[in-house]
N, C-alpha and C positions, 0 to 999 in steps of 0.2 A: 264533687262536681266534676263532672266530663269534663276535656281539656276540648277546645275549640279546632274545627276541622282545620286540615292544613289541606290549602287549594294551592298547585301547583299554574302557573303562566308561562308559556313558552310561547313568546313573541319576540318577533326582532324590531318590530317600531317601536321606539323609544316612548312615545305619546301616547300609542296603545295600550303597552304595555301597565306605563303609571295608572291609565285610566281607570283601566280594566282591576288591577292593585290596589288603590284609593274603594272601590267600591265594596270590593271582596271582602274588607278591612271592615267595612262599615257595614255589612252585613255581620260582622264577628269573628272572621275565620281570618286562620293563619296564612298569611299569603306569601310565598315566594315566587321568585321572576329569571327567568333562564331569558338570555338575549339571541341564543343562537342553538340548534339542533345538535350541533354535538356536543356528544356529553349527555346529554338529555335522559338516554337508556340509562346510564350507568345511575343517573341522578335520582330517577326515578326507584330503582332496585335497590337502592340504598337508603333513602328518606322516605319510602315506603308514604304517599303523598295520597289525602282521602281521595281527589277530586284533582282533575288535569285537563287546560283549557291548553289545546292545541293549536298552534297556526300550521297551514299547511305548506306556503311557504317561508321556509326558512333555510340562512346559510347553514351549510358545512352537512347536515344533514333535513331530510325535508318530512312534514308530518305523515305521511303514511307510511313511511319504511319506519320512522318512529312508533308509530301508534301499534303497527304487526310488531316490531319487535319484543314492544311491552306485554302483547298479549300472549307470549310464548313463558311467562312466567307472573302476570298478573290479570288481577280483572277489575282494576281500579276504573270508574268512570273517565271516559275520555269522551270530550266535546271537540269537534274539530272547528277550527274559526279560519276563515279562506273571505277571501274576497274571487275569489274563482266559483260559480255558481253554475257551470256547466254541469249536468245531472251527472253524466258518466265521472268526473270528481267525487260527488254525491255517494254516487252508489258506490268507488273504488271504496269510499272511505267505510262505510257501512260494513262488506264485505270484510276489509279487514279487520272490523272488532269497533268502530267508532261506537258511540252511545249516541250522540246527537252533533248534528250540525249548526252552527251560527255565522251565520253572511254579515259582511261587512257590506256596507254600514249598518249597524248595529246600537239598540238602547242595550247603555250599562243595567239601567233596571232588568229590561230583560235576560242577561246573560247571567245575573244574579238569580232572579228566579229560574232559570235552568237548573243553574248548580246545583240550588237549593233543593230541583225536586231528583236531580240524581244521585244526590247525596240522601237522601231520605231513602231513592229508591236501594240503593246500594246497601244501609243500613237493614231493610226487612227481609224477613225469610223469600227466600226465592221463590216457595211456593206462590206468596203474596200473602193478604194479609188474612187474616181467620175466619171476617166478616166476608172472603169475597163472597158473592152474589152466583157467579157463573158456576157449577158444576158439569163435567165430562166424567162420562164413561166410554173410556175406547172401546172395549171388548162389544160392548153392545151399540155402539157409536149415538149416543143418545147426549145432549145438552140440556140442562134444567136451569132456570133464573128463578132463584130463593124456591124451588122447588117445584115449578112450572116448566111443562116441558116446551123445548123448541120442535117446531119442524122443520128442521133443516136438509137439504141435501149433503150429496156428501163432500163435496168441495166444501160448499159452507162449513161444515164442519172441520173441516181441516185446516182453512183459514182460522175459526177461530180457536183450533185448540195449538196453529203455533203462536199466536198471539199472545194466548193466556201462560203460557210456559214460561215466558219470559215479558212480564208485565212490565212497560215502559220500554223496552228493545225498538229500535226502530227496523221496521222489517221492507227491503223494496219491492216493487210489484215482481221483479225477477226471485226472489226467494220466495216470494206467497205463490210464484205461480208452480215453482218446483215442489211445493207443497201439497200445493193441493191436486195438480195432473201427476201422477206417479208414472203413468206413461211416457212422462216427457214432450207432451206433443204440444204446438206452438202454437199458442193466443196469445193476443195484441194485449196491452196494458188495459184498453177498454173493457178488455172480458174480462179481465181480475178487478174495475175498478165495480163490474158490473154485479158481481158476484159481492165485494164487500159492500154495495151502497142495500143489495138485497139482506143481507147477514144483518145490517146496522136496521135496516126497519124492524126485523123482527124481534131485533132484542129494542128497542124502542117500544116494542108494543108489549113487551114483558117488564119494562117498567125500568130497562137498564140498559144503557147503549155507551160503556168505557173507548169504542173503537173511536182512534183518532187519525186524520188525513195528516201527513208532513209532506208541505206545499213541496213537488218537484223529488219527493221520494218515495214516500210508499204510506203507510200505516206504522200504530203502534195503538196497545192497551193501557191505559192509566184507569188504573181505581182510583175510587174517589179519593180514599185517604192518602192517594200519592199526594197528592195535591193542596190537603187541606192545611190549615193553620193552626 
């Protein structure tokens, strides 16, 4: 029998922290609790920890120099938890390697079903899983759902094959949009939301539409079986 994951907490509220501990607990997993940012790198490189719920502010050091730090030698799930909801926070933290955001205030249940679907996602092949549905071919720049082809353009296409690369990543309109203009040249967030709401009907009408909106950041891909029970 598997030993149960160990979820790591770096909160300085005292209240939070137990909350958020007490729930982790009762979902199954091993929970340990850091009250303060430093320290936190060394802790983390050393307890090698499945899953890591971030605050962003915290004494001595603060979650984004923490979260870049870790990811200069791991690729552990990191959730960042802020009560700071300005996008540009949002997006710094993304940029540096976050996996998902959680605003305060916040349900325990939900921040448990996070975990649980980045831990899952963390555990599959990177590809994703065997059953997916989506195939690409770059060379030919061609998209199939269970073997039906798309008509995509080529933005569309490039939106969805950084998506699919990294199923569950959350991706912001500023990375989709470097993606898919290779030129570099500058559209408004509307034009990248315009292009994924056209991408999202057509795989709708092939019978499979994984793309998901994150209110105030961008996109990201969940298969089903991220998800399921």
């Amino acid at each position: 029998m598997s030993s149960p994951a160990h979820v790591l907490v770096v909160e300085d509220e005292a209240k939070i922290a137990a909350l958020l501990r007490d729930y982790l607990a009762a979902a199954g997993w091993r929970v340990s609790v850091l009250g303060a940012g430093a320290g936190a790198v060394e802790w983390i490189r050393e307890h090698k920890p499945d899953a890591v719920l971030l605050d962003v502010m915290l004494p001595g050091e603060n979650g984004l120099s923490i979260c870049l730090a870790v990811r200069t030698f791991s690729s552990v799930p990191i959730l960042m938890v802020t009560a700071r909801v300005e996008e540009i926070d949002r997006l710094l933290g993304l940029e540096l390697g976050a996996d998902d955001y959680i605003c305060k205030p916040f349900s325990p249940r939900e921040v448990v079903a996070r975990v649980k679907v980045a831990l899952r996602r963390a555990a599959a092949p990177r590809e994703g899983p065997a059953s997916a549905p989506i195939e690409l071919d770059e060379d030919r720049f061609e998209a199939r759902v269970r073997g039906r082809a798309l008509a995509l353009t080529p933005v569309e296409f490039r939106l969805l094959g950084m998506l699919v690369r990294r199923p569950g990543r959350v991706y912001s309109r500023q990375q989709l949009m470097d993606a898919a203009y290779r030129d570099h040249r500058v559209v408004s967030d509307r034009t990248v939301d315009s292009h994924i709401k056209n991408l999202r009907r057509k795989l709708a009408e092939a019978g499979c539409d994984p793309v998901a909106s994150v209110y105030g950041v961008g996109y990201r891909l969940e298969w089903p079986e991220a998800t399921s029970d």
